[in-house]
Backbone as XML, in Angstrom:
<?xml version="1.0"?>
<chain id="A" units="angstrom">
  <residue number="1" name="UNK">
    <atom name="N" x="0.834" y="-1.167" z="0.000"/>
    <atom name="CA" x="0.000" y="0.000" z="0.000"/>
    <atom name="C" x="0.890" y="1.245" z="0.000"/>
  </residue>
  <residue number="2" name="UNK">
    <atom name="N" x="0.254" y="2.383" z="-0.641"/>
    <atom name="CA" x="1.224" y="3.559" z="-0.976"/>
    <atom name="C" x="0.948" y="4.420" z="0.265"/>
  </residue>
  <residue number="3" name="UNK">
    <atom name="N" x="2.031" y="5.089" z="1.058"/>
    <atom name="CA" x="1.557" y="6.060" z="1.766"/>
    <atom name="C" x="1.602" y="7.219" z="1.376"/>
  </residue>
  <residue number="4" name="UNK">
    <atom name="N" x="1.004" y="8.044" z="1.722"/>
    <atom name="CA" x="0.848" y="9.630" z="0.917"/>
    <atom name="C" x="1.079" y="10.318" z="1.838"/>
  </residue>
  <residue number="5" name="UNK">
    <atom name="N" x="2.412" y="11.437" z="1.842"/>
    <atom name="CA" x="2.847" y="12.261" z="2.790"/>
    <atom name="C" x="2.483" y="13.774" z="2.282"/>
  </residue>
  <residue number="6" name="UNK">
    <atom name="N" x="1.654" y="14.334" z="2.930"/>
    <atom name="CA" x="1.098" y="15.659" z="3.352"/>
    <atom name="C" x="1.835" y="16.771" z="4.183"/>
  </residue>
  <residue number="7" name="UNK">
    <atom name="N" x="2.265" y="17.893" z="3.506"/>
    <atom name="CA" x="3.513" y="18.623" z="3.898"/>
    <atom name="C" x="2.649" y="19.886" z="4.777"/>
  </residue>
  <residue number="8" name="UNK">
    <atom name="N" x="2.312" y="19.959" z="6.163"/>
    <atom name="CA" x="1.865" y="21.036" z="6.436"/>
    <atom name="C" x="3.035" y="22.232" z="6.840"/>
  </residue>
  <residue number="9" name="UNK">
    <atom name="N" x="2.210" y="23.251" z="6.738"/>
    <atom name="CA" x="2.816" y="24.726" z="7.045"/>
    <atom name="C" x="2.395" y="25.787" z="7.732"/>
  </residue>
  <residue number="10" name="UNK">
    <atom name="N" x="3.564" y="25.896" z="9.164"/>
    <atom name="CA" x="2.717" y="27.294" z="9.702"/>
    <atom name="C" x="2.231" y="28.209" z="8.847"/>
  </residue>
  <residue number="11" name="UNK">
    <atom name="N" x="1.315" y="29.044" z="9.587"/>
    <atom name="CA" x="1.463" y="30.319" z="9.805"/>
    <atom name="C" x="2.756" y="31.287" z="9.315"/>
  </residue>
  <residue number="12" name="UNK">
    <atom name="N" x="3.901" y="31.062" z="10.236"/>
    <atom name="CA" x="5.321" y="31.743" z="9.951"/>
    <atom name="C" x="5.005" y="31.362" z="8.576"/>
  </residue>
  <residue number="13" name="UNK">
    <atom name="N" x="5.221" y="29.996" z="8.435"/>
    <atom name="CA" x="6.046" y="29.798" z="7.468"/>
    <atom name="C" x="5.103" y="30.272" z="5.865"/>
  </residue>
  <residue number="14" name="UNK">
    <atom name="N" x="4.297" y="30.222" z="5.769"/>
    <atom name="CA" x="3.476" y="30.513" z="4.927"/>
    <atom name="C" x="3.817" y="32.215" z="4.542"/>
  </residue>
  <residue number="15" name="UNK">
    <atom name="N" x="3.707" y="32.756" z="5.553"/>
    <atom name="CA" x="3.694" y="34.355" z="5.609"/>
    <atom name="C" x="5.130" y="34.673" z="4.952"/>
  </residue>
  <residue number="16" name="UNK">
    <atom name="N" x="6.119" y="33.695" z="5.341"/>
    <atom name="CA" x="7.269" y="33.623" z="4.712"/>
    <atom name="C" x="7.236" y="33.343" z="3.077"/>
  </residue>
  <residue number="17" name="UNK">
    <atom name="N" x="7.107" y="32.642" z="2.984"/>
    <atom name="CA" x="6.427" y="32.607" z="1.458"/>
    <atom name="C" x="6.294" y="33.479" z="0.331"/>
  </residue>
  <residue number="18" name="UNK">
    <atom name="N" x="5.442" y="34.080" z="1.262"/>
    <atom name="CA" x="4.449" y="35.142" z="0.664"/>
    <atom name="C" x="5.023" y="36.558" z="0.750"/>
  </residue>
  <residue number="19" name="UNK">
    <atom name="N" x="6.283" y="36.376" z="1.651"/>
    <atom name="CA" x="5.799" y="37.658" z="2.329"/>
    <atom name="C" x="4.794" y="38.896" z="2.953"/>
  </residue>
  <residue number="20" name="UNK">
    <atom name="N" x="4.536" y="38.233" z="3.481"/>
    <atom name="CA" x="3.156" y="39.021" z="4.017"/>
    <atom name="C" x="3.499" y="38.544" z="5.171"/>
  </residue>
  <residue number="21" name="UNK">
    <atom name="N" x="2.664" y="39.417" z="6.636"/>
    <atom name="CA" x="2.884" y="38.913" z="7.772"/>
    <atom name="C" x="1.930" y="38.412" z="8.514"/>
  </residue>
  <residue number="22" name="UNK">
    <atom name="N" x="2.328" y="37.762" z="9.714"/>
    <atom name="CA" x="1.311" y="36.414" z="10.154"/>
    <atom name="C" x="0.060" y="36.642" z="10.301"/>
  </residue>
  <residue number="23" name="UNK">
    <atom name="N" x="-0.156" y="37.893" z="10.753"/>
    <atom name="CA" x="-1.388" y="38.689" z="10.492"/>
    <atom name="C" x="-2.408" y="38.426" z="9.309"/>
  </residue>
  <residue number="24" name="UNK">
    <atom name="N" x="-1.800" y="38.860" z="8.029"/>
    <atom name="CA" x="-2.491" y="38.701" z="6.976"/>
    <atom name="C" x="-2.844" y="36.797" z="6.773"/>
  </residue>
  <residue number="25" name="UNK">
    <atom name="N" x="-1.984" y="36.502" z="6.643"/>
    <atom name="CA" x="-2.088" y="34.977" z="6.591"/>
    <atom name="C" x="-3.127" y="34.563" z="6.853"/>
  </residue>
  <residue number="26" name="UNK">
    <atom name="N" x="-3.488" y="34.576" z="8.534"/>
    <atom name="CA" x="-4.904" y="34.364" z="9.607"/>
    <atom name="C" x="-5.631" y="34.918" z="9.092"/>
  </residue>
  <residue number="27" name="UNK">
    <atom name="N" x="-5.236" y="36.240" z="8.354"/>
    <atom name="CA" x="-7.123" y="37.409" z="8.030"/>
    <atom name="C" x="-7.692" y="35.958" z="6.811"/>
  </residue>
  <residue number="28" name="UNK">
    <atom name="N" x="-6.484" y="35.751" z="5.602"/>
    <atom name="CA" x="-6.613" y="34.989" z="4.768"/>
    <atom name="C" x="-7.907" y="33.992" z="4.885"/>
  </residue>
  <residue number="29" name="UNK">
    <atom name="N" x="-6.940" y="33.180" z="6.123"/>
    <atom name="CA" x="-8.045" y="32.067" z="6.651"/>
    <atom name="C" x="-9.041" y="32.300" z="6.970"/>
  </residue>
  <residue number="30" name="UNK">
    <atom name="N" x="-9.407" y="32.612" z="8.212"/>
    <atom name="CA" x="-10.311" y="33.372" z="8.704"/>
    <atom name="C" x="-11.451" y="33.901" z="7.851"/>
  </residue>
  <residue number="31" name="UNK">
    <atom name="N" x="-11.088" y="34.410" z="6.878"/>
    <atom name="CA" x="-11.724" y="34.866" z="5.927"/>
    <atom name="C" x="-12.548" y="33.835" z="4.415"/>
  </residue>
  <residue number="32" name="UNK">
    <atom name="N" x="-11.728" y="32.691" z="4.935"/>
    <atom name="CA" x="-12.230" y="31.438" z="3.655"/>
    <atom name="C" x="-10.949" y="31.222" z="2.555"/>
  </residue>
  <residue number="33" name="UNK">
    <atom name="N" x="-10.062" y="32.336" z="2.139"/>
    <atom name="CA" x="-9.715" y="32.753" z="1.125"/>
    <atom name="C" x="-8.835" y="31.459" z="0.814"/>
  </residue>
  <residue number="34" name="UNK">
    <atom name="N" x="-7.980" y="31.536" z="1.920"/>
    <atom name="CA" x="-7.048" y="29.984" z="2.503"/>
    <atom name="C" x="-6.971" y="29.295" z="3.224"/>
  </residue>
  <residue number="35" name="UNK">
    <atom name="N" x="-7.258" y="27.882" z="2.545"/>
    <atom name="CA" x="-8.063" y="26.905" z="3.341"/>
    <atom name="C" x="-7.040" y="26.465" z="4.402"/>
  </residue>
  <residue number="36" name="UNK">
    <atom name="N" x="-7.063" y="26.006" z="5.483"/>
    <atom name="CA" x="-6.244" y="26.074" z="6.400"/>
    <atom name="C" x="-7.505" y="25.069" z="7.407"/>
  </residue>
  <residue number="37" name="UNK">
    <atom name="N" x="-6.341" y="24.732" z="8.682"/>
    <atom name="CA" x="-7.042" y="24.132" z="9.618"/>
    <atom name="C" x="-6.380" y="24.524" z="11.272"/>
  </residue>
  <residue number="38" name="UNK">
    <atom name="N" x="-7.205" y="24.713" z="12.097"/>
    <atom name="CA" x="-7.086" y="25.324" z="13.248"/>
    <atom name="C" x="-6.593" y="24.173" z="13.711"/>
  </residue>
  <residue number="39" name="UNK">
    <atom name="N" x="-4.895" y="24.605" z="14.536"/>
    <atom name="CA" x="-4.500" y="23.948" z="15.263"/>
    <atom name="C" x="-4.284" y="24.547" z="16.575"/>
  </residue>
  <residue number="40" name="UNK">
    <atom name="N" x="-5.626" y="24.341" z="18.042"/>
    <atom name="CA" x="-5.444" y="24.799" z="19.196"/>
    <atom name="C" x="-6.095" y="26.439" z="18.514"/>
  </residue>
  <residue number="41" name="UNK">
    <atom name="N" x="-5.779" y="27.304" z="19.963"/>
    <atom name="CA" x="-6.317" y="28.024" z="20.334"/>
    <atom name="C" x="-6.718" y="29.165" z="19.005"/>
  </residue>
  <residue number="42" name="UNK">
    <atom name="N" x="-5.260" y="29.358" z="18.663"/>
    <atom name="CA" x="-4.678" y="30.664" z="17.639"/>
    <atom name="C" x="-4.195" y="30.185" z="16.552"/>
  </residue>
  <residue number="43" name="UNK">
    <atom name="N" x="-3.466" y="29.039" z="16.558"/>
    <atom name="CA" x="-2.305" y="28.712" z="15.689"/>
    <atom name="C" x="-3.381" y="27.834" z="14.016"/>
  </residue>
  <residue number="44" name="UNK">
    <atom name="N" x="-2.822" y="27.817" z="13.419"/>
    <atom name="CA" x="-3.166" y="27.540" z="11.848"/>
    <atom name="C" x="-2.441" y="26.568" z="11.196"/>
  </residue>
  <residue number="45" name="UNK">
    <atom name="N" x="-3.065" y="25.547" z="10.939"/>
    <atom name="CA" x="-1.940" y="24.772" z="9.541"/>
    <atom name="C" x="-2.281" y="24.732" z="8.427"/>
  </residue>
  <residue number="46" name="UNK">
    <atom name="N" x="-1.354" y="24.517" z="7.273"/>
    <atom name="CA" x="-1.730" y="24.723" z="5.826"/>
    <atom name="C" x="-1.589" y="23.951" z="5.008"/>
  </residue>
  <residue number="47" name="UNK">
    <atom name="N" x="-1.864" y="23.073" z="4.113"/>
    <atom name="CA" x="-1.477" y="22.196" z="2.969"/>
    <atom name="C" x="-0.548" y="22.590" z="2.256"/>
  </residue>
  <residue number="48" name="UNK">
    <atom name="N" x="0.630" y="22.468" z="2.236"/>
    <atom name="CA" x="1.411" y="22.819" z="1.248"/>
    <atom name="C" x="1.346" y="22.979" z="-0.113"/>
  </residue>
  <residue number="49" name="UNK">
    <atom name="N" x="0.487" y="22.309" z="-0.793"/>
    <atom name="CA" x="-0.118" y="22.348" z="-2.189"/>
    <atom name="C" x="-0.986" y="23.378" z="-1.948"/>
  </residue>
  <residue number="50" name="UNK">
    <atom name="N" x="-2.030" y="23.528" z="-0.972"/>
    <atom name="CA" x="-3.043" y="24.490" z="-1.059"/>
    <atom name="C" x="-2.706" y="25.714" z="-0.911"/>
  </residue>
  <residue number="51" name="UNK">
    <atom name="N" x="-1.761" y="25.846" z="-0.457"/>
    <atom name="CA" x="-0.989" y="27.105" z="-0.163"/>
    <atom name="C" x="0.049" y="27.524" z="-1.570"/>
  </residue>
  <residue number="52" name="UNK">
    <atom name="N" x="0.407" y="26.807" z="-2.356"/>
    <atom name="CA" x="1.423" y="26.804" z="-3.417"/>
    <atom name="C" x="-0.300" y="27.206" z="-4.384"/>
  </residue>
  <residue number="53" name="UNK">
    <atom name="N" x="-1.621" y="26.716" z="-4.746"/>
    <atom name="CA" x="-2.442" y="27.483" z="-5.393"/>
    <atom name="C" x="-2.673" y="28.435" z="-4.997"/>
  </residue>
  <residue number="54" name="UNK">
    <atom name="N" x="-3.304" y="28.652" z="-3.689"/>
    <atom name="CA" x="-3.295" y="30.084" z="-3.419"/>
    <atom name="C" x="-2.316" y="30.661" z="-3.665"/>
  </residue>
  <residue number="55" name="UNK">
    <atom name="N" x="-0.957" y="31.072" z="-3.494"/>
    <atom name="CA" x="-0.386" y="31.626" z="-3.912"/>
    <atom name="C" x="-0.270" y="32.193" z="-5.472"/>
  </residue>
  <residue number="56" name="UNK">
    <atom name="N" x="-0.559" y="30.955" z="-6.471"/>
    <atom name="CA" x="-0.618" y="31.437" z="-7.940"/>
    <atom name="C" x="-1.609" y="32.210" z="-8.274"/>
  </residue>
  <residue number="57" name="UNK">
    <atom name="N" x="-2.935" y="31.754" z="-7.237"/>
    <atom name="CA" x="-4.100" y="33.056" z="-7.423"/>
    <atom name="C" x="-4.142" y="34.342" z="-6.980"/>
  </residue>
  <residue number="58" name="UNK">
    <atom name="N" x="-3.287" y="34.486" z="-6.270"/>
    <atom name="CA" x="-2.853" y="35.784" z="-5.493"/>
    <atom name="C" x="-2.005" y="36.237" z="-5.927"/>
  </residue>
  <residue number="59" name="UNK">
    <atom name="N" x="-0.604" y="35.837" z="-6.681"/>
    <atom name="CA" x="-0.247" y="37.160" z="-7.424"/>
    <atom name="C" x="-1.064" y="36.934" z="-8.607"/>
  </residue>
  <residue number="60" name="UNK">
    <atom name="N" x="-1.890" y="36.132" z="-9.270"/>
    <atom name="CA" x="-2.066" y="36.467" z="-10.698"/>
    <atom name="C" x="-3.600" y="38.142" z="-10.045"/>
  </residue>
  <residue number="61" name="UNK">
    <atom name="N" x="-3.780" y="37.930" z="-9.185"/>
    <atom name="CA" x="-4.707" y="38.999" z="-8.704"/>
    <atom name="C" x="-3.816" y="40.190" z="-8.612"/>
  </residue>
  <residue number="62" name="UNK">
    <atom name="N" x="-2.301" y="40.363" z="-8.466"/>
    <atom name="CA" x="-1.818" y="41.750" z="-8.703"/>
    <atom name="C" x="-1.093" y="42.113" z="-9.757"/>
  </residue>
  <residue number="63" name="UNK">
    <atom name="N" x="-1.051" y="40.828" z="-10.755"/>
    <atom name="CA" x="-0.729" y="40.908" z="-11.812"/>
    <atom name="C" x="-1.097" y="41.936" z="-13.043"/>
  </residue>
  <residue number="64" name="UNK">
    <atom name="N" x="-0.543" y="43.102" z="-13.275"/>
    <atom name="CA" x="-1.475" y="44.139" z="-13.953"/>
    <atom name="C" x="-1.936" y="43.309" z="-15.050"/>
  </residue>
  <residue number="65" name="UNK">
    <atom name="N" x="-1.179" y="42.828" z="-15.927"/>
    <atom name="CA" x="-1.511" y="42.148" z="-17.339"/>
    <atom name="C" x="-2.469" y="41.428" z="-17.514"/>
  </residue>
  <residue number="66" name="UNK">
    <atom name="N" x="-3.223" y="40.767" z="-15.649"/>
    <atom name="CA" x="-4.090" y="40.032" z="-16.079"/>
    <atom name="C" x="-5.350" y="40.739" z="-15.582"/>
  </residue>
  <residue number="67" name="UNK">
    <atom name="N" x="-5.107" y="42.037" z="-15.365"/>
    <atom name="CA" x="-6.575" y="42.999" z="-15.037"/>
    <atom name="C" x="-6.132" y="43.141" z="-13.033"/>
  </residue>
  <residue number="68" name="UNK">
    <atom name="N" x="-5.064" y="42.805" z="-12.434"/>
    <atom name="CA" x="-4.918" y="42.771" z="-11.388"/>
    <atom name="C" x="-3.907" y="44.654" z="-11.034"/>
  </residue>
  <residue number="69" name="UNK">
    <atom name="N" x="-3.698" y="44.150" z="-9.874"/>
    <atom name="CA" x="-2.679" y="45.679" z="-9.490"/>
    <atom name="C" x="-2.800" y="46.178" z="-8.228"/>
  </residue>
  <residue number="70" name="UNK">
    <atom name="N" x="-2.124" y="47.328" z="-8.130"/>
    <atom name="CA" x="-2.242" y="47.621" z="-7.146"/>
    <atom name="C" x="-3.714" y="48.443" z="-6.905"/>
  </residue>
  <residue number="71" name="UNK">
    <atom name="N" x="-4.384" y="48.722" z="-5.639"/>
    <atom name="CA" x="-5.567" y="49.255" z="-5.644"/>
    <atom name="C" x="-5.574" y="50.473" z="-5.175"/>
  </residue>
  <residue number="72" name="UNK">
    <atom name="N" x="-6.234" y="51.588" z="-4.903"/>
    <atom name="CA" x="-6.235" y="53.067" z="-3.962"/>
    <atom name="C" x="-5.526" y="53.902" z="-4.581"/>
  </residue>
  <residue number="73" name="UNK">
    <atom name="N" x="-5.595" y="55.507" z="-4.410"/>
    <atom name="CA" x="-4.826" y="56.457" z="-5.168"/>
    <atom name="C" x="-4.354" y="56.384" z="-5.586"/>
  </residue>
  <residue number="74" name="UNK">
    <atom name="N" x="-2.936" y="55.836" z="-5.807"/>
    <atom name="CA" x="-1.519" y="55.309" z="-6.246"/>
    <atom name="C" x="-2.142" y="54.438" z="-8.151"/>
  </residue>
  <residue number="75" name="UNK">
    <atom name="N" x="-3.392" y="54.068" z="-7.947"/>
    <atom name="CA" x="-3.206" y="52.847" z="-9.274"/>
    <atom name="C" x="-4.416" y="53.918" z="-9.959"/>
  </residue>
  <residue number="76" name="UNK">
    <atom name="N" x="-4.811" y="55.174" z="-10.009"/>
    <atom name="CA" x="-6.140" y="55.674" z="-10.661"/>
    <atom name="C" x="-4.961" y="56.824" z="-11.850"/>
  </residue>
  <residue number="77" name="UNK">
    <atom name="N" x="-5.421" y="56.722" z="-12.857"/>
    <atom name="CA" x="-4.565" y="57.558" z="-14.087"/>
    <atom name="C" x="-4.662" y="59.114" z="-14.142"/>
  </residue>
  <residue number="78" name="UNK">
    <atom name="N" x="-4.050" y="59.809" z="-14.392"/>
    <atom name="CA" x="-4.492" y="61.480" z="-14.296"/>
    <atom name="C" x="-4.250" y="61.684" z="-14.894"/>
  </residue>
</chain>
């Protein structure tokens, strides 16, 4: 029989990733965006694959070329 090894990932480590900080990560979850699973009180774990898609959907979301970018004053044309 095959065993199938499942790579989880903090919090840290995710935010590492991404760069973004642990903060955002949790809003992420919390929010649905990234699927994740509550480990204990505060703490979060992540699928390593699920986290490697989210990630491709999240920059292709600031991706200008694909209709993405940055948002607020800074991205409006004058």
């Amino acid at each position: 029989m095959a065993t199938i090894k499942i790579r989880t990932l903090s919090t840290g480590q995710v935010a590492e990733m991404m760069g973004l900080s642990t903060a955002s990560v949790r809003r992420f979850a919390i929010d649905g965006l990234l699927k994740g699973r509550r480990h204990g009180a505060r703490a979060w774990v992540f699928d390593e694959d699920e986290v490697k898609r989210f990630i491709r959907s999240y920059e292709s979301s600031l991706d200008p070329s694909l209709g993405g970018g940055p948002r607020g004053p800074r991205s409006r044309k004058k």
